[in-house]
C-alpha positions in Angstrom: 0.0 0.0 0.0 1.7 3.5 -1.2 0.6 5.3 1.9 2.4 2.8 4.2 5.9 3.2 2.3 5.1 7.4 2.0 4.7 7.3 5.8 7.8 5.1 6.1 6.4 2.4 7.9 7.9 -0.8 7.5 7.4 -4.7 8.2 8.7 -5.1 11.5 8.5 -1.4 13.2 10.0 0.0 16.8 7.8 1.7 19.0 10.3 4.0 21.2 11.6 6.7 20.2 13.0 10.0 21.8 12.5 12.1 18.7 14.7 11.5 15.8 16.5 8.6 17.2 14.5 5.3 17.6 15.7 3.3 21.3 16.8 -0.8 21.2 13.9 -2.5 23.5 13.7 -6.0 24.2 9.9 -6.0 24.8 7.1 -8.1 22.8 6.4 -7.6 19.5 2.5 -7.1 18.6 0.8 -7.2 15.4 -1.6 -4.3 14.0 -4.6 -6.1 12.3 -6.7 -3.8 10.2 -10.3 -4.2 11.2 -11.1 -2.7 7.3 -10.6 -6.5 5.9 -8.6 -8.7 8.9 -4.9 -8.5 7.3 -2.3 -7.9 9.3 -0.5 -4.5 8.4 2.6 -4.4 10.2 4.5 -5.4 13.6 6.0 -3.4 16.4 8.6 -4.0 19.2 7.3 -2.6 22.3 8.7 -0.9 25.0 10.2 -2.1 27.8 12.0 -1.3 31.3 14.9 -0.4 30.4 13.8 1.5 27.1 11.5 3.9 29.2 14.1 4.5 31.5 16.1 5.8 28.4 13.6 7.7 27.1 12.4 9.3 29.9 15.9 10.4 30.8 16.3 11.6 27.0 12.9 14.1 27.8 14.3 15.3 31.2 17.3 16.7 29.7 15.4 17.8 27.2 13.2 19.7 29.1 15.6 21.9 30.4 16.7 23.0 26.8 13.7 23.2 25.4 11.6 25.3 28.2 14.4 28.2 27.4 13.8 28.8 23.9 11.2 31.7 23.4 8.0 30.3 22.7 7.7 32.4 19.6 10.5 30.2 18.2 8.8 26.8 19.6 5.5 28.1 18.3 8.0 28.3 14.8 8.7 24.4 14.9 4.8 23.7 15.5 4.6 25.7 12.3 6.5 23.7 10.4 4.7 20.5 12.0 1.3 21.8 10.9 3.1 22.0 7.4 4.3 18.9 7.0 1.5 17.4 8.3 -0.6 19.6 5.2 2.0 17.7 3.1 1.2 14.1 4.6 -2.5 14.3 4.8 -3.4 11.8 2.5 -1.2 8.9 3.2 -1.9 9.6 6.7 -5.4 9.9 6.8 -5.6 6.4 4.5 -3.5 4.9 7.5 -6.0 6.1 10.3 -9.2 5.1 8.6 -7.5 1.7 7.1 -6.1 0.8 11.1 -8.6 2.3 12.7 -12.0 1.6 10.4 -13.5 5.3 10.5 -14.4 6.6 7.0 -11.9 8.0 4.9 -13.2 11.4 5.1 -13.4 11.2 9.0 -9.8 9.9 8.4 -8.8 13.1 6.7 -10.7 15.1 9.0 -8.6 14.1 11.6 -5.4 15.1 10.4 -7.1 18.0 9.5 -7.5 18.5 13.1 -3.8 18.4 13.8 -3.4 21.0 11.0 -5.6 23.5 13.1 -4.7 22.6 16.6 -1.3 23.6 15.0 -2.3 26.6 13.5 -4.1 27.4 16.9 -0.8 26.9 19.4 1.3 29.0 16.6 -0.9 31.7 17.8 -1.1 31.0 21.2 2.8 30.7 21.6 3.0 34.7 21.3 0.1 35.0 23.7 0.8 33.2 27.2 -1.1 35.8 29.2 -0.5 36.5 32.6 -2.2 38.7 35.3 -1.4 42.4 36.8 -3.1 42.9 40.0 -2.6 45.9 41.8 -1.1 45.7 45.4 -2.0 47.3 48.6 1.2 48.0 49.5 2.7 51.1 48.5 5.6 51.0 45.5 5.0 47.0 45.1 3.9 45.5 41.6 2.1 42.0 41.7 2.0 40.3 38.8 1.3 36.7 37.6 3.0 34.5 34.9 2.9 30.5 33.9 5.8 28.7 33.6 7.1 25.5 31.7 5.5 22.0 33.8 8.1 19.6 32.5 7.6 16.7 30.7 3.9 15.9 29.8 2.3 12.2 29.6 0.2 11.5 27.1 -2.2 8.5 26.9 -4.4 8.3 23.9 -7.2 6.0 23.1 -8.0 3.8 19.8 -10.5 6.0 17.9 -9.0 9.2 17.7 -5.6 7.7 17.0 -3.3 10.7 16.1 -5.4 14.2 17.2 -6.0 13.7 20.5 -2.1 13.5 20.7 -1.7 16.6 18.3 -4.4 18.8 21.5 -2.1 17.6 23.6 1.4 17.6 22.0 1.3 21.0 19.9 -0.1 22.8 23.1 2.1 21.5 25.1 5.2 22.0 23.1 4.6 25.8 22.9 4.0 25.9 26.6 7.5 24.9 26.9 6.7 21.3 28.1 8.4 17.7 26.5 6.0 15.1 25.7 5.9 11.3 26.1 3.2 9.2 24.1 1.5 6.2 24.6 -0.9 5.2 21.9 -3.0 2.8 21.9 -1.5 -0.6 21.2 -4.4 -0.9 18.6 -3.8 1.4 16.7 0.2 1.5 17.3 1.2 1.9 13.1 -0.4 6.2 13.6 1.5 7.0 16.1 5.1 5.9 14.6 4.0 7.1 11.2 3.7 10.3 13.9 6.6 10.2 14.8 8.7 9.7 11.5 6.5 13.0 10.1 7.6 15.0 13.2 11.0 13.7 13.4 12.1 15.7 9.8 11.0 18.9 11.6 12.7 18.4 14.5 15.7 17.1 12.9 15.8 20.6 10.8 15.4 22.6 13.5 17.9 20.8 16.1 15.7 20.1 18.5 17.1 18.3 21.0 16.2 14.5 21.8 13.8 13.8 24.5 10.8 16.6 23.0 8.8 14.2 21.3 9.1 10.9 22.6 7.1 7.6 21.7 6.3 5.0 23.9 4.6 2.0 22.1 3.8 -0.5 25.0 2.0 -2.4 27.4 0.1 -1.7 30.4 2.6 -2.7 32.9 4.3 0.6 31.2 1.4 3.1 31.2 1.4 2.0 35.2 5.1 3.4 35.0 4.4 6.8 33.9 1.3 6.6 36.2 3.3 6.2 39.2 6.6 8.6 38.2 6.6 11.5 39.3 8.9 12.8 36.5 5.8 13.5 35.0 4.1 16.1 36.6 0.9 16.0 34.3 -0.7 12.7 33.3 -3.1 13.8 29.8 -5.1 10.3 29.4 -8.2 9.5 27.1 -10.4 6.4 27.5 -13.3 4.8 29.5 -14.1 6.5 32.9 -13.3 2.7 34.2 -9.1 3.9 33.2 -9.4 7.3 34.1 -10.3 6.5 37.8 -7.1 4.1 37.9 -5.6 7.1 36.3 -6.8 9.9 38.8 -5.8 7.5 41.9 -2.7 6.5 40.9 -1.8 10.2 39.7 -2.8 12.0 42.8 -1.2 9.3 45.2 1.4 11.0 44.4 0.2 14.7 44.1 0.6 15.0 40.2 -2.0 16.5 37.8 -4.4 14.8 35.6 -6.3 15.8 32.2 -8.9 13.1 31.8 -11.3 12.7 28.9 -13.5 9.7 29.6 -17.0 8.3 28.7 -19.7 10.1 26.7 -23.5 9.1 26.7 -24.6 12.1 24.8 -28.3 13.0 24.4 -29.9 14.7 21.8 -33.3 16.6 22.2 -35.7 17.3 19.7 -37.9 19.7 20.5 -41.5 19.4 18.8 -40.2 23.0 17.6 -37.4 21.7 16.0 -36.1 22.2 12.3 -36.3 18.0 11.6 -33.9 18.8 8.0 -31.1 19.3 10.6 -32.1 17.4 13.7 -32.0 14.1 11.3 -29.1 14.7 9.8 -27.4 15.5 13.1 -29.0 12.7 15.2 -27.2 10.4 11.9 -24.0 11.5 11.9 -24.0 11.4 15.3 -25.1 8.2 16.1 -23.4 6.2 13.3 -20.3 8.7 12.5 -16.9 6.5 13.4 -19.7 3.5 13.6 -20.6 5.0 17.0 -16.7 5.0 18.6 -16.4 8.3 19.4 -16.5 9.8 22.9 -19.3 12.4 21.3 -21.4 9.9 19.7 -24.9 10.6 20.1 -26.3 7.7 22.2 -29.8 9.1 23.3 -32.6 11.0 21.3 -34.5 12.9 23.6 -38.0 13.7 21.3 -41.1 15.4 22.0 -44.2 13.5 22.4 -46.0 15.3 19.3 -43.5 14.4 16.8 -42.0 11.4 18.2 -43.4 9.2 15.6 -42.9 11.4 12.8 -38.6 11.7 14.4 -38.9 8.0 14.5 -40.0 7.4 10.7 -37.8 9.9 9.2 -34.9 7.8 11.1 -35.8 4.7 10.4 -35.7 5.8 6.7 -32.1 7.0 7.2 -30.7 4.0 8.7 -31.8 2.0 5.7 -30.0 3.9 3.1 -26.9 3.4 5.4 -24.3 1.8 3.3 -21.8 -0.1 5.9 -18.5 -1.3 4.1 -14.9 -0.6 3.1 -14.2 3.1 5.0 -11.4 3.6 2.8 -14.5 3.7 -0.1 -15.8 7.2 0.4 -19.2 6.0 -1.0 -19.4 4.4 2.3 -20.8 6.1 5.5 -20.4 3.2 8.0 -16.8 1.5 8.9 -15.9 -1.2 11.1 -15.6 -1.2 15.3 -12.1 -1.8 16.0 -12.5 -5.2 16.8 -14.3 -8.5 17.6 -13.9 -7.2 21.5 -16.5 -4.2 20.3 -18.6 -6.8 18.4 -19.0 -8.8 21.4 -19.7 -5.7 23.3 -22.3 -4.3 20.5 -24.0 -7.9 20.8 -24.4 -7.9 24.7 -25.9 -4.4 25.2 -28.5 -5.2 22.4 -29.0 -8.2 24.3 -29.2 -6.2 27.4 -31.5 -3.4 25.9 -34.1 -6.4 24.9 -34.0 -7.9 28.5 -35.2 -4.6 29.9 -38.0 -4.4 27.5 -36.6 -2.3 24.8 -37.5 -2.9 21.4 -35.3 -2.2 18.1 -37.4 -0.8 15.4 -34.2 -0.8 13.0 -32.8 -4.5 14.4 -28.9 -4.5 14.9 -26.7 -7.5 13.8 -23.0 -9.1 13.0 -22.8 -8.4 8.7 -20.9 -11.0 6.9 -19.8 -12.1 3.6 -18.2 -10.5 0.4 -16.5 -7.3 2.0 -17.2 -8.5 5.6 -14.5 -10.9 6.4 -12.8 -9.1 9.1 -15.9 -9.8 11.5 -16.3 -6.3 12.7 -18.7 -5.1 10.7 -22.1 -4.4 12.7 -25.6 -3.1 11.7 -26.3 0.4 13.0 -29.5 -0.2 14.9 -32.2 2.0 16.9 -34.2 0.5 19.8 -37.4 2.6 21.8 -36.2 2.4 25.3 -36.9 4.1 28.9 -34.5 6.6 30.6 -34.2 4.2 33.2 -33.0 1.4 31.5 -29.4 0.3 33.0 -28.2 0.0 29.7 -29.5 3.1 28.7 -26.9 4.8 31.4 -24.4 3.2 30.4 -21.6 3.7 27.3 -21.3 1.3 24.8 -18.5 1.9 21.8 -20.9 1.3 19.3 -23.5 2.1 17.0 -26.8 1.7 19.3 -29.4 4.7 19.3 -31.7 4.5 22.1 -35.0 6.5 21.5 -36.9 8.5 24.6 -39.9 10.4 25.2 -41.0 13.3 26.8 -43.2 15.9 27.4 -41.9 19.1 28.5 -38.5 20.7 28.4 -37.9 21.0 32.2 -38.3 16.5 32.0 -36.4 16.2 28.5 -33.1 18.0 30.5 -33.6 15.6 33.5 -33.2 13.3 31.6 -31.0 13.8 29.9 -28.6 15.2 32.8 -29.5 12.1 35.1 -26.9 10.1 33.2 -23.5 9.7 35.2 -21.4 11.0 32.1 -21.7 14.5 31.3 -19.4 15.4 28.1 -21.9 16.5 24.9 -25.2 17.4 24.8 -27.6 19.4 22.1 -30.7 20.7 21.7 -32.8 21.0 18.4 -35.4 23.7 18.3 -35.8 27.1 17.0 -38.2 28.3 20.2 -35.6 30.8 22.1 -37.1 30.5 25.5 -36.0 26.5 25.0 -33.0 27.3 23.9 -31.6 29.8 26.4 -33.0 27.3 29.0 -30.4 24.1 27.6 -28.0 26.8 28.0 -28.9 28.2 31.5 -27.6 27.2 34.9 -30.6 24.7 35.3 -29.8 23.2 31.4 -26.9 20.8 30.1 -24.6 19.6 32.7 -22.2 18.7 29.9 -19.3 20.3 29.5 -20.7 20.6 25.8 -23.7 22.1 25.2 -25.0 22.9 21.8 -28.1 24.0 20.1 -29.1 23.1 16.5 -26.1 20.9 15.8 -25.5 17.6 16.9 -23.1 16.4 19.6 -20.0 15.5 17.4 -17.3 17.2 15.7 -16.2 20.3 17.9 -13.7 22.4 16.5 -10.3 23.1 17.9 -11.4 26.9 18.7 -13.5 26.0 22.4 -12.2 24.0 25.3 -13.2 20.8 24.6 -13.8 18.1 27.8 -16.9 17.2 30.0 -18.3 17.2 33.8 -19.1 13.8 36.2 -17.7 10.6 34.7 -16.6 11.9 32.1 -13.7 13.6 34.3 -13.7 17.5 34.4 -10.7 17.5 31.9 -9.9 20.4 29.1 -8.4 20.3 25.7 -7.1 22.0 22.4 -8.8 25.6 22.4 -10.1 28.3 24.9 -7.6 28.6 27.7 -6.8 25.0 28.1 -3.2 25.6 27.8 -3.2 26.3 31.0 -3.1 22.8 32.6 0.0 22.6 30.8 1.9 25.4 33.1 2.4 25.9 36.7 1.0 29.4 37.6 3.6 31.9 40.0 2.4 34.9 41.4 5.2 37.6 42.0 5.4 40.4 44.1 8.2 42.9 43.5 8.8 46.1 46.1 10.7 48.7 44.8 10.4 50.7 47.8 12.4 51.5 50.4 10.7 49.6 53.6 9.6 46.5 54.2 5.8 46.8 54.6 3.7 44.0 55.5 0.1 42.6 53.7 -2.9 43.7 56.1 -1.6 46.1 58.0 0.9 43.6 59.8 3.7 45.4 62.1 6.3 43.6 63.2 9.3 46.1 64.3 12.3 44.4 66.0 
């Protein structure tokens, strides 16, 4: 395949690097399995003890290189990332959908999403804002400024392969902080074709080793960089069942944690909604990245009056679904990951049925002709309660659950009395409803949105959720600021030592 030999990815691959050099490890070799038509793609050598000791000595010294050059100049270097990345596009968008299974477009989108979120932290590297505050003490200046944290952890989950790692990476690199990167042993192929794109800029630029360092490996060394406290800041994406291991293990020992975990995100239609968007955006949400995404839209919320006329309109959708090949772009469906999701898709159907629900599009394995990796599943839609266990629960797959209501104040109950809180959207084009979803009594996501679905936010906003879904903040807004340790100064130029509140204290 061209784009694996344009991305430089070879037969046998290693998965640590510190950069532009790649590290000797005598771990296990795994093999990436595309779940597009069940080949194998390529190997990697993992990481082991002794080669994350390595590396994360390389990023130490590193750091204290790197975290003196102006940030104008490292915002320079993310420049050049977000350029070479323009020039790789392609080949590496074909790679995500072909090992991950989402649709080639979503596949370029992605990338595309590394191109902004470098294009956003060029910005940002001129415009790390601190505070002046005035003091109450005469001829003092109090100011406050951010400072480098030091070498940043990065955990990344399966479905968004490569630009949860770009949020993390370019922000992070402009703050003045090294980063260390454990993909997900999945999807392992992204991340080194990552690293080999990045590598030529830094190479250029003579970056020293240790910035951009890649950890391809096995649990027992994710519970390394859990437990050292080299790494100040843990980033990690994944189920909320992780992130708790995660947050305990992290704050054991006083270190800080960026989670993004579990979505089970609602959609409500209001009987005053527009239904030529709200269908299109309950679709693509629901069966977008075959329902693997954290935003995935797992609940419609519908009004009473038009719930049969939502449901129909639906129901007609999902049958002009065509489910194949994602590297086809005639295709709107992909693949789950893996048989492990199939299994999972099959039990909470199961599940949904045992609590009375019933599936008015029914859900299924697909085989045959174009089928014969296994992971190919029927997006399906079941009429459910709010109270259904399963319904409160996330499953990685593409499994709408439909729910009634009456009036706006029970459509946000329910859909805030779900333990996940990360998307959320309301369809109508009545203001009072609107402004309500919005208001202190609406959402308790930490995504709210009105008249769009709950997928594909844009690099511009903070991006994270509330509850479950673990209070964390990415790519835009001020989000940077998890990646920098905050100092408040205080500078008298005076020519006596007076004290805050009025202290005395004469000797």
């Amino acid at each position: 395949m061209d784009f694996l030999k344009a991305l430089k990815i070879e037969s046998v691959n290693n998965g640590v690097s510190t950069g532009t050099n790649w590290i000797k490890s005598n771990g296990k070799i795994i093999d990436s399995y595309s779940p597009v038509d069940g080949k194998k793609i390529a190997s990697v050598i993992l990481a082991d003890e002794n080669s994350y000791q390595t590396v994360l000595q390389k990023a130490e010294e590193a750091f204290k290189v790197w975290r003196m050059m102006p940030a104008p100049k490292r915002g320079e270097i993310v420049r050049q990332i977000g350029e070479a990345l323009r020039h790789y596009k392609e080949p590496l968008g074909k790679l995500v959908s072909y090992e991950m299974g989402k649709s080639l477009q979503e596949g370029y989108g992605e990338v595309q999403e590394m191109i902004d979120i470098c294009d956003f932290a060029v910005g940002l590297s001129r415009q790390l804002y601190g505070l002046t505050m005035h003091s109450e003490r005469p001829q003092h200046r109090m100011y406050e400024q951010y400072h480098p944290l030091g070498i940043v952890g990065i955990i990344s989950a399966f479905n968004f392969p490569v630009a949860v790692w770009g949020w993390n990476s370019m922000l992070a690199w402009v703050c003045g902080d090294v980063c260390v990167w454990k993909p997900s042993s999945k999807v392992p192929l992204c991340a080194i074709a990552c690293q080999n794109i990045v590598a030529e800029v830094l190479a250029k630029n003579n970056v020293p080793e240790g910035v951009n360092c890649l950890l391809v490996s096995s649990r027992e060394i994710g519970d390394l960089m859990l437990n050292d406290k080299r790494i100040p800041l843990i980033s990690a994406t994944g189920s909320t069942a992780m992130g708790i291991t995660v947050g305990k293990a992290v704050a054991a020992r006083l270190g800080r944690s960026l989670l993004e975990l579990g979505g089970n995100n609602a959609i409500i239609i209001s009987k005053d909604a527009d239904l030529d968007i709200a269908i299109p955006g309950a679709l693509f949400g629901a069966v977008g990245t075959a329902g693997q995404r954290c935003t995935s839209t797992r609940r419609l919320i519908i009004h009473e009056d038009i719930y049969e006329a939502v449901k129909e309109k639906l129901v007609s959708a999902y049958n002009q679904l065509r489910i194949g090949d994602p590297l086809d772009e005639k295709n709107h469906v992909g693949p789950l990951i893996d048989k492990s999701a199939v299994t999972m898709y099959l039990d909470a159907i199961e599940k949904c049925k045992a609590e009375g629900g019933h599936f008015v599009v029914e859900g299924g394995v697909l085989s045959g002709a174009g089928y014969e990796s296994g992971c190919y599943v029927k997006p399906c839609i079941a009429e459910a309660k709010p109270n259904f266990k399963i319904v409160c629960e996330e499953t990685f797959a593409p499994i709408l659950y439909l729910l009634k209501y009456k009036t706006i104040d029970e459509a946000i109950a329910i859909q805030n009395e779900v333990p996940q809180g990360l998307s959320s959207s309301i369809m109508t084009l009545n203001l009072r409803e609107a402004e309500q979803f919005l208001s202190h009594a609406g959402s308790d996501c930490g995504i709210a949105n009105v008249n769009i679905g709950t997928s594909g936010a844009e690099i511009g906003g903070a991006f994270g959720g509330e509850k479950e879904t673990g209070g964390g903040r990415e790519s835009g807004s001020d989000a940077w600021k998890i990646y920098m340790r905050r100092q408040t100064n205080t500078i008298n130029y005076s020519n006596s030592l007076p004290l805050a509140q009025g202290i005395t204290f004469d000797v």
